[in-house]
C-alpha positions, -999 to 999 in steps of 0.1 A, spaced: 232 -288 7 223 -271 42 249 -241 33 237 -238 -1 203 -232 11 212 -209 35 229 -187 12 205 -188 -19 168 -195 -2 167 -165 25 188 -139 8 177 -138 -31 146 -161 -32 166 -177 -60 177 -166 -92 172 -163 -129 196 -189 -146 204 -188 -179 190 -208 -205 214 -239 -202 213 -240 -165 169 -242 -165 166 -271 -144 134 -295 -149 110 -317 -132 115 -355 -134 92 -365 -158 74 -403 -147 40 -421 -158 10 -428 -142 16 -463 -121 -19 -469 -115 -23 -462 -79 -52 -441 -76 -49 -433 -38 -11 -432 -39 6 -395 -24 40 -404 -37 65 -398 -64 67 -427 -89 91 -445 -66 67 -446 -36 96 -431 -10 89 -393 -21 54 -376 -9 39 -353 -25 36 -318 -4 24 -298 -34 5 -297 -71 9 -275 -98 -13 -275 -126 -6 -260 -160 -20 -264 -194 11 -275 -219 21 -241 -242 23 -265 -275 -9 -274 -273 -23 -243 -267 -47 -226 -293 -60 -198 -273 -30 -177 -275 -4 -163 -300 29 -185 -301 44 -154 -293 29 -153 -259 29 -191 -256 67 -186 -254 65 -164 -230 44 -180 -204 68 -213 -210 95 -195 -200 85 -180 -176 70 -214 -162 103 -227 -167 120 -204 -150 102 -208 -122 101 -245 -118 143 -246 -123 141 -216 -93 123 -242 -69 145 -269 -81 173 -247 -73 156 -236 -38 161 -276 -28 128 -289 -39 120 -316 -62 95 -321 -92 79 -349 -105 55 -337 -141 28 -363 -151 6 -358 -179 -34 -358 -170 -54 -390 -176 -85 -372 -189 -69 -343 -204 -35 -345 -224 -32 -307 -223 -31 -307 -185 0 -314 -169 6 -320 -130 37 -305 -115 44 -329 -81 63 -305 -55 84 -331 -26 104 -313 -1 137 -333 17 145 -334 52 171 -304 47 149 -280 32 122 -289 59 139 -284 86 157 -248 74 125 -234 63 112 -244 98 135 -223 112 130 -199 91 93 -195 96 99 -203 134 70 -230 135 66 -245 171 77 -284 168 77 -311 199 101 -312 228 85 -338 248 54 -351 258 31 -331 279 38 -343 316 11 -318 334 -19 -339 351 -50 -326 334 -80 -330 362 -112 -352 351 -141 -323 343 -170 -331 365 -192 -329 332 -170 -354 315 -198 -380 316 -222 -365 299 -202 -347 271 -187 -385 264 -220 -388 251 -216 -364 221 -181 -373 218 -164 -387 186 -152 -426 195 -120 -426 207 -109 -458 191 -121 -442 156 -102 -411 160 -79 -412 188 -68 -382 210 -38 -361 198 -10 -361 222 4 -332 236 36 -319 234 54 -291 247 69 -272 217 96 -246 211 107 -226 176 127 -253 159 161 -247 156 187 -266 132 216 -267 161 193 -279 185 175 -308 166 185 -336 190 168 -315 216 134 -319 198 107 -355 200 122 -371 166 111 -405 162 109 -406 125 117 -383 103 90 -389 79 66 -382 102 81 -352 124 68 -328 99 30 -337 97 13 -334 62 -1 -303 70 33 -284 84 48 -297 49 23 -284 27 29 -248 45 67 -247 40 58 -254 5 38 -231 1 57 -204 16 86 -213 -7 61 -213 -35 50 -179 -27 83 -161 -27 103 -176 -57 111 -157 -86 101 -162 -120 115 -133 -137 130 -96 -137 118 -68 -156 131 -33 -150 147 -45 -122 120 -53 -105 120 -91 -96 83 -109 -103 80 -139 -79 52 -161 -67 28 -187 -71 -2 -164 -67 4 -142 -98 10 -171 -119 -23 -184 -111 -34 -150 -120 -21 -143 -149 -28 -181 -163 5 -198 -168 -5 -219 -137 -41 -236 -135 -38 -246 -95 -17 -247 -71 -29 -272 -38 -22 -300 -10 -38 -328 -19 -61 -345 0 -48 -381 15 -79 -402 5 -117 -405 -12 -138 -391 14 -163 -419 3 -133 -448 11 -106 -456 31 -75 -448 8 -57 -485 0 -29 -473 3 -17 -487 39 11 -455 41 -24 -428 36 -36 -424 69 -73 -414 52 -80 -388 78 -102 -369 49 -128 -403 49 -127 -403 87 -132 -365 91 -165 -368 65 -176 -400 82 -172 -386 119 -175 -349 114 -193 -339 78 -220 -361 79 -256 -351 82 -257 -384 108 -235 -365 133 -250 -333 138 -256 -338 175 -219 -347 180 -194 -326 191 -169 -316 166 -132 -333 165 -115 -298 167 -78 -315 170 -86 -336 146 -95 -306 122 -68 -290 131 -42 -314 122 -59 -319 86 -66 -280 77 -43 -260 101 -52 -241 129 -71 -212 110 -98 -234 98 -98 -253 133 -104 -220 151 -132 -208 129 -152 -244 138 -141 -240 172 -154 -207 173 -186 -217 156 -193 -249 177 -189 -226 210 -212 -200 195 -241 -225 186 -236 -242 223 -239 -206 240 -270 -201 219 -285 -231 234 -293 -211 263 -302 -183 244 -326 -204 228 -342 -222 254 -347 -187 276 -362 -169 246 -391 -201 232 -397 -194 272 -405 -155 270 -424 -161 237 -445 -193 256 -453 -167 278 -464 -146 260 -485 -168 239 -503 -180 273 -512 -141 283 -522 -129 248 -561 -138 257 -554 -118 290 -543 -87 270 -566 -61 281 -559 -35 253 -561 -61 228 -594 -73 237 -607 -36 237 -592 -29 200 -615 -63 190 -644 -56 215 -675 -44 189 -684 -21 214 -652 -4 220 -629 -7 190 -657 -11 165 -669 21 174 -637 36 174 -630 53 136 -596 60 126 -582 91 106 -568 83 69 -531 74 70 -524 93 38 -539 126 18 -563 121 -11 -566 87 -18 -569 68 19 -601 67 33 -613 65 75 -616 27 85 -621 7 120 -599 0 148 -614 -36 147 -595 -41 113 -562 -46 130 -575 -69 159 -554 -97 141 -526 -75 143 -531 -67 180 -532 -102 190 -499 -113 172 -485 -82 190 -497 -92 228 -471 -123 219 -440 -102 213 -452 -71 229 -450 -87 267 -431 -87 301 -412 -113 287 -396 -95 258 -381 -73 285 -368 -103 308 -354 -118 276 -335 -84 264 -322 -78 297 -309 -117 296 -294 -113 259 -276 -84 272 -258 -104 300 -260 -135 279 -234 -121 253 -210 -108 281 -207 -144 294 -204 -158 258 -172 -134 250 -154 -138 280 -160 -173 282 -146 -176 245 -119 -155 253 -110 -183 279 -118 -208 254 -98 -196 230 -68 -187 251 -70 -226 259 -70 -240 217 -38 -206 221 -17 -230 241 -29 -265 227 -21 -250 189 7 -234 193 -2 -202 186 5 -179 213 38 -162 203 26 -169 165 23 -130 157 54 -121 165 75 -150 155 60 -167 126 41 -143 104 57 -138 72 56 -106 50 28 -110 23 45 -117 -11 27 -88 -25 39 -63 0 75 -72 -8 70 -68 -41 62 -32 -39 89 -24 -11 113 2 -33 121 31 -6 146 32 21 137 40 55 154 38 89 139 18 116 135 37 146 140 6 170 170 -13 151 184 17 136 190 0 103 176 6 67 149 -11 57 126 -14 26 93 -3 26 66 0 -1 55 41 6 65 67 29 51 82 56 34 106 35 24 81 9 10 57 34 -11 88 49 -22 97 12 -34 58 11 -50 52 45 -69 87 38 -80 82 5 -92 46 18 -108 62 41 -128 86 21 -140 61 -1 -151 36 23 -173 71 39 -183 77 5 -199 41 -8 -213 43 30 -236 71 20 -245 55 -11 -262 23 10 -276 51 32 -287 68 -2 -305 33 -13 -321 32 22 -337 64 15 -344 51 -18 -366 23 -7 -383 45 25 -401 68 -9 -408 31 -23 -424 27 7 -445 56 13 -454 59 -27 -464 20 -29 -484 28 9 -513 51 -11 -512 24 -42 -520 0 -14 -544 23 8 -566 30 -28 -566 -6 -38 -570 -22 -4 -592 2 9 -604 -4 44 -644 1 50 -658 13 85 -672 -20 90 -638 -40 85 -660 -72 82 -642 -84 47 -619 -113 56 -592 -102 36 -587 -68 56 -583 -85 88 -551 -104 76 -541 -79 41 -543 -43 55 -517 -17 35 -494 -15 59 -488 -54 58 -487 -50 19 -463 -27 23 -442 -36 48 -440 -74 30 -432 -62 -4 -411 -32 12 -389 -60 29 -385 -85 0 -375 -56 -26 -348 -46 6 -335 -80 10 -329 -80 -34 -312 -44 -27 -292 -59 1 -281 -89 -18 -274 -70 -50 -252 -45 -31 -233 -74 -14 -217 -81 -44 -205 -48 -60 -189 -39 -19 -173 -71 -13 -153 -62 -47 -154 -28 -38 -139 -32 -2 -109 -60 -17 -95 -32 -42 -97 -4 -17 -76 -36 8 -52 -42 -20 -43 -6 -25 -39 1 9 -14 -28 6 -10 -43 42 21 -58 51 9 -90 67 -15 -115 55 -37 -113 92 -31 -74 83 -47 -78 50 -76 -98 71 -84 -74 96 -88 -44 71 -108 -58 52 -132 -72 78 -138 -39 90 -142 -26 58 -167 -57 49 -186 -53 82 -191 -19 79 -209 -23 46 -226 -49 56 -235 -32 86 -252 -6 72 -261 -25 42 -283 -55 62 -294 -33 97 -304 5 84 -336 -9 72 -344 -21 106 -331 11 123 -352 29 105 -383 5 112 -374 6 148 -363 45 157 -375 64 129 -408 49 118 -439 63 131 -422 91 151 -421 124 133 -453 123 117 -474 154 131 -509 151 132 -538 152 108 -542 184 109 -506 193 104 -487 157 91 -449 158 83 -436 155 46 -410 132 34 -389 156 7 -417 180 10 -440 155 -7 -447 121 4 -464 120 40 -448 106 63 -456 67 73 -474 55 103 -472 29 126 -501 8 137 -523 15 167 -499 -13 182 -467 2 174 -443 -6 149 -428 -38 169 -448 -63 144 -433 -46 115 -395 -53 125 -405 -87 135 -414 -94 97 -386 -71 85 -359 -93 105 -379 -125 89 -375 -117 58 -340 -107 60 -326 -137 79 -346 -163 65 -336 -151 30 -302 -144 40 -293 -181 53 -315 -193 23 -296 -176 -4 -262 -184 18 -269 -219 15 -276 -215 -24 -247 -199 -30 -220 -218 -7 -235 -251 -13 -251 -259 -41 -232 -238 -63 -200 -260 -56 -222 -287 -56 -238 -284 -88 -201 -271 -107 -185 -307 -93 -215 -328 -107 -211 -312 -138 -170 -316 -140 -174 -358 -122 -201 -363 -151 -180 -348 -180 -151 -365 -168 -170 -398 -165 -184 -396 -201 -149 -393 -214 -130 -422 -196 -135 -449 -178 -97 -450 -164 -82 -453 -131 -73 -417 -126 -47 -405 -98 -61 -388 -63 -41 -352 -79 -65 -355 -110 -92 -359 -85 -87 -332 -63 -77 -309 -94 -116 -313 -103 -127 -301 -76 -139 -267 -61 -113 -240 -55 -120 -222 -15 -108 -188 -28 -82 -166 -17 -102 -153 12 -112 -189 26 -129 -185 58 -137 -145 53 -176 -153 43 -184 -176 65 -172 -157 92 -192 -127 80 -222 -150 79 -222 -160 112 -210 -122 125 -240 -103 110 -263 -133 121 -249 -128 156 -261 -91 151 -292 -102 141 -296 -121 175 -283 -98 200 -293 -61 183 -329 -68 177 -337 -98 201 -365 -79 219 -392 -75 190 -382 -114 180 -376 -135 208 -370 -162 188 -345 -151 170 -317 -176 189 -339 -207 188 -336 -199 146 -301 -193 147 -292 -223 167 -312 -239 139 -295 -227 117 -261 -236 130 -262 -265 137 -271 -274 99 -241 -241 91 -215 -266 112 -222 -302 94 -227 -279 58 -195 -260 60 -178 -292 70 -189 -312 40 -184 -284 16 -149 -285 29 -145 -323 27 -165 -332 -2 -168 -301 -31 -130 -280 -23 -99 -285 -27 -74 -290 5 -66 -257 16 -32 -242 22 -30 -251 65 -24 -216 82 -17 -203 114 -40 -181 135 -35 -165 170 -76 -158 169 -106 -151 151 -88 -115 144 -111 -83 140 -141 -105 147 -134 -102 181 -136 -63 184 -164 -63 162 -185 -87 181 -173 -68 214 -189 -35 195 -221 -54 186 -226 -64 221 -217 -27 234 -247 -15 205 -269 -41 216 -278 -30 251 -288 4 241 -308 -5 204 -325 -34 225 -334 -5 252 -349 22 231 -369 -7 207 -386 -16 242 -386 23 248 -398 38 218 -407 7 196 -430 -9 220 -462 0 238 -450 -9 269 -441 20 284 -469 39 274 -488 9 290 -472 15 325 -477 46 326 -512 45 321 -514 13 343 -496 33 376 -509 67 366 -538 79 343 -560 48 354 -567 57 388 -569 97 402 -563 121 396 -561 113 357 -581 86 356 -615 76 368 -608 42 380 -606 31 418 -575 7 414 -550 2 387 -560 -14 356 -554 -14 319 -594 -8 310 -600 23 286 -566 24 278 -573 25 239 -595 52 245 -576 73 264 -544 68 240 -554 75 205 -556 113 204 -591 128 188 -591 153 158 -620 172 147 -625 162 108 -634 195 98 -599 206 106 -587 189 79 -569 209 53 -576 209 17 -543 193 3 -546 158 31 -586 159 31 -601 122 18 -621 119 -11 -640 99 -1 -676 105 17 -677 104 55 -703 74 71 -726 84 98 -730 112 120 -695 115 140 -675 149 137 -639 129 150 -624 105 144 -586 91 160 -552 94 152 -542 58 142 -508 59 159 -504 62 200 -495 103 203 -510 121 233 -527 157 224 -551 178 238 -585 173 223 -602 199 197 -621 226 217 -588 226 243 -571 260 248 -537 241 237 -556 221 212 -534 195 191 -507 197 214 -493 174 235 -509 167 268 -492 163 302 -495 123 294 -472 125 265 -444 141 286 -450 115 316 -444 89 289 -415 106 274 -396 111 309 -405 74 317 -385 61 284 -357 82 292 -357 69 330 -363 31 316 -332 38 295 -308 50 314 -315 26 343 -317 -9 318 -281 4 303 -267 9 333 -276 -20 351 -269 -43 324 -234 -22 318 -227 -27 354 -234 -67 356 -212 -68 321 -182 -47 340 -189 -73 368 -188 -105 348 -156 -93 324 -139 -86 361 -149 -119 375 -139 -145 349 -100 -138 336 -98 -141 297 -68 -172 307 -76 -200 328 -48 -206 358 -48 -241 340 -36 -227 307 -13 -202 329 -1 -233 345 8 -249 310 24 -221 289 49 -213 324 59 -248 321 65 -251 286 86 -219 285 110 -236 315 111 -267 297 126 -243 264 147 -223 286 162 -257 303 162 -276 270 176 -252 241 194 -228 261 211 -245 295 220 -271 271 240 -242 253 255 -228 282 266 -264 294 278 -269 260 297 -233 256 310 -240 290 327 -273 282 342 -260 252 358 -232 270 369 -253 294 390 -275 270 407 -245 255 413 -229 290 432 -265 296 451 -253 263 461 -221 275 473 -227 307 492 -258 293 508 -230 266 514 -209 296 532 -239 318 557 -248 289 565 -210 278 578 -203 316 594 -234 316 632 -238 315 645 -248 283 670 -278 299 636 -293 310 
């Protein structure tokens, strides 16, 4: 059976028989055993389900096509018969249309796919000492019990090799190859059967079954209720104990059972909670340093000197502001945005700049101590060599693989799917139209900036402010709140709505590109994701922070958006508040709908199918009929979540100095994300397909980007976004000689002696108000901080030696925050090496023990055998020279 694998599994991925050779499944009856994962005769486990809908009872299609599909279905289950699997069919409970395909793969097949996919296996037991960590203690606390969910032991592993199988830990063969290994041999096999041949091109694979209908499903099943214990004594019910001890609400101060996972779902899905639980622990820092910086500013707001004069009656009550637009916008009070002010002093403080300077180091530490982390789960998984040895060729690539080429290192043909100049044709025109559906977000961005400044003079002739600002409503609903509220909701619908056409816009540009590996496929698209999503969720916020407020002119002479629209203004205080709400809106919505979508959704679809099912039967139905009800994950599995969690981290470490508690949220919100994600995946989906993975893939590099980006946008938002520049500068220079009048430094007249005067007759006619001017005053003051010479000055209008003080200082705080923080980065990445000497220690040891075990035993082997057939040759030599009467 071994030889006839070899020759047909590898080499053809099986072939079509003819119509009296079609192999089919065993056909057996329910037994009644609900939590059972065997075959009929209770030796046999189940590996694998396949789902179909049987062709004769069909009404949906012509016969003509019925046929067809049978066929091809037939086909394709005598092919995996043929490939050394075996099939058990049992008709549905609920449903006599449904039929369920039981897939069981035998020692033999196991062990040649194994070597065929080179998956690691056990040696021996781990015999390093591991040393007690002096924190062990205390993180007993959060641990899972031990005598609930006991420790995985540790082997050392090796590529599993057919000759060598006595070198390898067998105790039993039943449980050598561990539920989750089984179910991804299957698979593979599954993927790369053939079904059919048409125009000598040969059709194989699970996956376009499924799409094109003849299959329903295709999964592992899970090995209990994950309300029960299975009673079946030979299910192990790891899916009850992982929702028990992992899933539930209960344990969401726990640490997470990351072997555990691993074991159940395979180490991709155990990597992504790794990486998730290590990201929420570094943001416990995060968190804790930022509610610090914004209780410190909450303590000083009532000690914020310019805030006190915007409010004071007698300084910013008899301050009047210019109109913020032409025509319609009227001249109104600097006292109408004391609110504002105040809420500002909180954000707008010392802290923020301690706390952006932290985040800036804080994210260095968190990716070097993940790499470290995860070169650790590297070793402990078994993934360390896994890209180079294990990954398979996606199914669809080899499909398409039609021209010849030589390979430059082997020097032997091989099939490919394009040529060089095809692949460049691909990779460009993929190019061009990820560029060109980037400009369209950019072109929505701009879209919603003219919403802005159109729905701005709506607001300004509505909510008209008076000169005496004493109307409640117009200390708390000014336009620029108006606007900047509505402006952010109707972002966060564009956003949303735009999600979904580039998520199906960025998987067809992926699939034509056609990458040859699966983690290929992965990383291509993630960039291509991220980069929408990049622009897509953080130009709004760009523009808030860099652009808003900063080409505007001055009354006499104001910029036009598109020759039209006037451009918008900040507040007196800046435009810091205003990205504050923006970032609000957008996270809080975000993780909102997030939650909406990943969890009630599922949630909702499963009540429906349990209540359905429920009305028609009460019978004892099998855990396959179970499972087959419940929510498919979807080809790309972890892909969304990932991207959740990646953008969020942007969110955090781009913008952190206009919302300092932007990690406290996050940590929030991850903590519920962890125990969520976990009882999606245990409760509402299907078992996924267990895969390997080295990493967390392009997430990496992007996340290494964001933290690059962060540094600088955090820099110029206290630089250009803030006041507080402007603030010093006035503090060390204009308030005392020679610019100032003051005797020491202080931050009195400060308002004043930033908000530049303008002489209202100098108004033109196209931007003068309508409406009548109060009182006797001839000026009145730019309502945005920009530093020009008074009317009657020789260089009236333009900017005063303040303004280029100021400017210089921004640069000067930029370069010298960047360079500091890039310099403690380089010194940190230097510092702590991305592989502990423990892990060193462990993978050195492991690839002795290989070398000693699989290939001295060889030699010893090879050099017995040649010694018994030197003994032959020199005995063949003693009798030929020897004389023939002897």
């Amino acid at each position: 059976l071994v030889l006839e694998l070899n020759q047909v599994i590898i080499p053809t991925y099986g072939t079509v028989p003819e119509q009296q050779n079609l192999h089919t499944p065993e056909w057996a009856d329910f037994d009644n055993k609900p939590d059972s994962l065997f075959f009929s005769d209770g030796q046999r486990r189940i590996d694998f389900v396949l789902v179909y809908e049987d062709e004769t009872k069909k009404m949906t299609h012509k016969r003509i096509d019925r046929k067809k599909q049978k066929r091809k279905r037939q086909v394709y289950e005598s092919n995996l018969i043929n490939n050394g699997l075996q099939l058990e069919a049992t008709r549905s409970v609920l449903d006599e249309k449904l039929v369920f395909v039981k897939v069981h793969a035998p020692w033999e097949v196991l062990c040649t796919y194994a070597e065929v996919m080179h998956i690691k296996l056990p040696l021996q037991p781990d015999d390093l000492k591991t040393r007690e960590s002096a924190f062990n203690w205390f993180t007993s606390l959060f641990r899972v019990d031990e005598n609930i969910i006991k420790p995985e032991q540790e082997f050392f592993t090796a590529p599993f090799e057919k000759e060598h199988l006595s070198n390898f830990y067998i105790q039993d063969k039943d449980t050598f190859f561990n539920p989750a290994t089984r179910s991804r041999i299957v698979h593979f096999i599954l993927s790369r059967v053939e079904y059919a041949t048409k125009n000598n091109v040969k059709k194989f694979g699970i996956n376009k079954l499924l799409d094109s209908g003849i299959y329903k499903a295709a999964f592992p099943l899970h090995d209990s209720s994950f309300r029960h214990p299975s009673t079946d004594p030979a299910c192990p019910s790891e899916r009850y104990l992982l929702y028990r001890e992992w899933a539930h609400p209960k344990n969401i101060f726990k640490l997470q059972p990351l072997d555990f996972i691993r074991k159940y779902y395979g180490e991709k899905i155990g990597i992504y909670f790794a990486w998730l639980g290590f990201y929420t622990n570094m943001l416990i820092v995060a968190a804790f340093v930022g509610v610090g910086c914004f209780l410190y500013g909450c303590l000083t707001k009532d000690n914020c000197t310019w805030s006190q004069e915007v409010c004071d009656p007698n300084i910013g009550g008899n301050i009047i502001m210019c109109p913020q637009c032409d025509k319609v916008c009227t001249y109104w009070n600097l006292t109408s945005t004391c609110e504002s002010s105040k809420k500002l002093c909180i954000f707008d403080s010392f802290g923020t700049l301690v706390f952006a300077v932290f985040m800036g180091i804080w994210v260095t530490l968190f990716l070097e101590f993940w790499k470290r982390r995860q070169a650790e789960l590297e070793y402990e998984w078994d993934t360390v060599e896994y890209l180079e040895q294990e990954e398979q060729v996606r199914p669809e690539y080899e499909a398409q693989c039609t021209h010849v080429v030589m390979n430059e290192i082997t020097q032997q043909e091989e099939h490919v799917p394009y040529t060089a100049c095809g692949k460049c044709i691909r990779m460009t025109f993929c190019a061009s139209a990820v560029f060109f559906w980037i400009l369209l977000i950019i072109a929505s961005v701009i879209g919603i900036i003219v919403y802005r400044l159109s729905l701005f003079l709506v607001f300004s002739a509505t909510l008209s402010r008076h000169i005496n600002g004493t109307q409640a409503i117009h200390k708390y609903l000014t336009p620029q709140t108006a606007t900047s509220v509505t402006a952010s909701l109707i972002s966060f619908v564009v956003i949303m709505v735009l999600n979904i056409i580039y998520e199906k816009l960025a998987i067809l540009i992926t699939d034509f590109e056609l990458p040859r590996t699966q983690t290929d496929y992965e990383n291509s698209l993630t960039t291509k994701m991220f980069l929408f999503q990049f622009v897509n969720y953080y130009s709004s916020c760009f523009y808030i922070a860099f652009f808003k407020g900063k080409f505007v002119g001055h009354p006499g002479n104001p910029v036009y958006w598109l020759g039209k629209y006037r451009n918008e203004e900040c507040d007196p205080g800046g435009c810091l508040l205003e990205l504050t709400t923006q970032l609000a809106i957008i996270v809080g919505g975000k993780a909102i709908w997030n939650n909406i979508q990943e969890v009630l959704l599922p949630w909702v679809k499963n009540l429906i199918g349990r209540y359905c099912a429920d009305a028609r039967s009460e019978k004892i139905v099998p855990r396959w009929e179970h499972d087959y009800h419940l929510q498919p994950i979807g080809k790309l599995g972890l892909f969304y979540e990932y991207l959740e969690m990646v953008i969020q981290f942007g969110f955090v470490t781009l913008f952190v100095a206009s919302f300092p508690l932007a990690p406290l949220l996050a940590l929030f919100n991850n903590m519920l994300e962890i125990r969520l994600d976990a009882w999606k995946l245990t409760t509402q989906f299907r078992r996924m397909v267990p895969q390997k993975a080295q990493d967390i893939g392009a997430w990496q590099p992007i996340m290494q980007g964001i933290a690059i980006l962060a540094v600088v946008t955090n820099a110029m938002i206290i630089a250009f976004t803030s006041d507080m520049i402007p603030r010093l500068v006035y503090y060390w220079s204009f308030s005392v000689p020679p610019y100032g009048s003051h005797s020491s430094h202080t931050m009195k007249g400060y308002i004043n002696n930033t908000l530049s005067v303008f002489n209202i007759s100098d108004f033109r006619n196209a931007s003068k108000p309508s409406s009548p001017w109060f009182g006797n005053q001839t000026t009145c003051r730019q309502a945005y901080r920009d530093f020009r010479y008074p009317p009657g000055h020789q260089h009236q209008y333009e900017h005063n030696i303040y303004y280029w003080h100021v400017i210089a200082a921004k640069l000067a705080f930029i370069i010298v925050m960047e360079h500091v923080i890039y310099f403690v980065k380089f010194i940190i990445s230097y510092i702590i090496p991305d592989v502990s000497q423990k892990t060193k220690s462990k993978v050195k040891r492991e690839k002795y023990l290989t070398q000693k075990l699989l290939h001295e035993n060889n030699l010893k082997v090879v050099k017995k055998t040649m010694g018994k057939i030197a003994d032959k040759i020199i005995k063949g030599v003693d009798s030929t020279f020897r004389p023939k009467s002897e």
